[in-house]
C-alpha positions as a printed Julia matrix, in Angstrom:
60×3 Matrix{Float64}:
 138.69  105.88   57.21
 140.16  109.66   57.01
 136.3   110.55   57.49
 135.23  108.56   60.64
 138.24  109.39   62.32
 138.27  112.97   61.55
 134.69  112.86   62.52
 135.37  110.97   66.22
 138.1   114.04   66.95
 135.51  116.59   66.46
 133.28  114.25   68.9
 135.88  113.87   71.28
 136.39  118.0    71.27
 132.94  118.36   72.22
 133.0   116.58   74.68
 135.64  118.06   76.14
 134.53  121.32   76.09
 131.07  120.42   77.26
 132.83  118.74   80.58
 134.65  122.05   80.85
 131.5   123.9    80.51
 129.59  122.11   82.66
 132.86  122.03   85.82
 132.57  125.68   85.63
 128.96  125.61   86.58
 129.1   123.96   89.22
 131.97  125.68   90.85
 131.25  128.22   94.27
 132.22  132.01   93.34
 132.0   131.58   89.35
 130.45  133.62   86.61
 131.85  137.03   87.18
 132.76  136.6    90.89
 136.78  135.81   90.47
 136.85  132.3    92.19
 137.39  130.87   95.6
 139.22  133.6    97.5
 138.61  131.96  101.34
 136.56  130.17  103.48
 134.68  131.57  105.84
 132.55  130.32  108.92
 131.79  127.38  106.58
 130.57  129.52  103.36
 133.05  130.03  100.51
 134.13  134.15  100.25
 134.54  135.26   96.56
 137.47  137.55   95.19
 135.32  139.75   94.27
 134.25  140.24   98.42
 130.67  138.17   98.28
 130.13  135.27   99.84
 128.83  132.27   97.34
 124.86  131.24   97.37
 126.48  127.76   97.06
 124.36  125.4    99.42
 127.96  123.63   99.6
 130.11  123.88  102.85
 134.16  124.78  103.44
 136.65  124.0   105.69
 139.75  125.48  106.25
Protein backbone atom coordinates (compact mmCIF):
# COMPACT_ATOMS: atom_id res chain seq x y z
CA UNK A 1 0.00 0.00 0.00
CA UNK A 2 3.04 2.35 1.31
CA UNK A 3 4.64 1.18 -2.15
CA UNK A 4 1.94 2.03 -4.80
CA UNK A 5 1.24 5.14 -3.27
CA UNK A 6 4.70 6.26 -2.82
CA UNK A 7 5.16 5.13 -6.33
CA UNK A 8 1.88 7.30 -7.84
CA UNK A 9 3.61 10.62 -6.00
CA UNK A 10 6.73 10.15 -7.88
CA UNK A 11 4.29 9.73 -11.09
CA UNK A 12 2.36 12.59 -10.28
CA UNK A 13 5.89 14.76 -9.87
CA UNK A 14 6.73 13.89 -13.26
CA UNK A 15 4.19 14.89 -14.59
CA UNK A 16 4.25 17.97 -13.24
CA UNK A 17 7.45 18.90 -14.13
CA UNK A 18 7.09 17.61 -17.65
CA UNK A 19 3.86 20.12 -18.06
CA UNK A 20 6.22 22.77 -16.72
CA UNK A 21 8.80 21.81 -19.14
CA UNK A 22 6.88 21.59 -21.92
CA UNK A 23 4.75 25.50 -21.00
CA UNK A 24 8.12 26.91 -21.15
CA UNK A 25 8.63 25.77 -24.66
CA UNK A 26 6.11 27.00 -26.02
CA UNK A 27 6.26 30.43 -24.58
CA UNK A 28 7.38 33.74 -27.11
CA UNK A 29 10.84 35.31 -25.81
CA UNK A 30 12.06 32.09 -23.74
CA UNK A 31 15.33 30.26 -23.48
CA UNK A 32 17.76 32.96 -22.66
CA UNK A 33 15.71 35.93 -24.00
CA UNK A 34 14.13 37.27 -20.43
CA UNK A 35 10.34 36.93 -21.33
CA UNK A 36 7.62 39.02 -22.80
CA UNK A 37 8.82 42.59 -22.37
CA UNK A 38 6.04 44.33 -25.03
CA UNK A 39 4.17 44.04 -27.91
CA UNK A 40 4.98 45.47 -30.81
CA UNK A 41 3.23 46.07 -34.29
CA UNK A 42 1.73 42.61 -33.59
CA UNK A 43 5.19 40.65 -32.80
CA UNK A 44 6.10 40.04 -29.14
CA UNK A 45 9.57 42.31 -28.12
CA UNK A 46 11.86 40.34 -25.71
CA UNK A 47 13.67 41.87 -22.53
CA UNK A 48 16.53 41.14 -23.79
CA UNK A 49 15.63 43.87 -27.02
CA UNK A 50 14.78 41.01 -29.89
CA UNK A 51 11.75 40.53 -31.20
CA UNK A 52 10.39 36.66 -30.86
CA UNK A 53 10.50 34.22 -34.15
CA UNK A 54 7.12 33.18 -32.62
CA UNK A 55 4.67 32.75 -35.69
CA UNK A 56 2.11 33.86 -32.81
CA UNK A 57 0.51 37.43 -32.87
CA UNK A 58 0.03 40.30 -29.85
CA UNK A 59 -2.18 42.83 -29.06
CA UNK A 60 -1.89 45.47 -26.82
Amino acid sequence: MIRALTLALIGIGALLIALGTADARNTPCSQGKGGIKACQNGKFLCQDGSISASKKKCSR
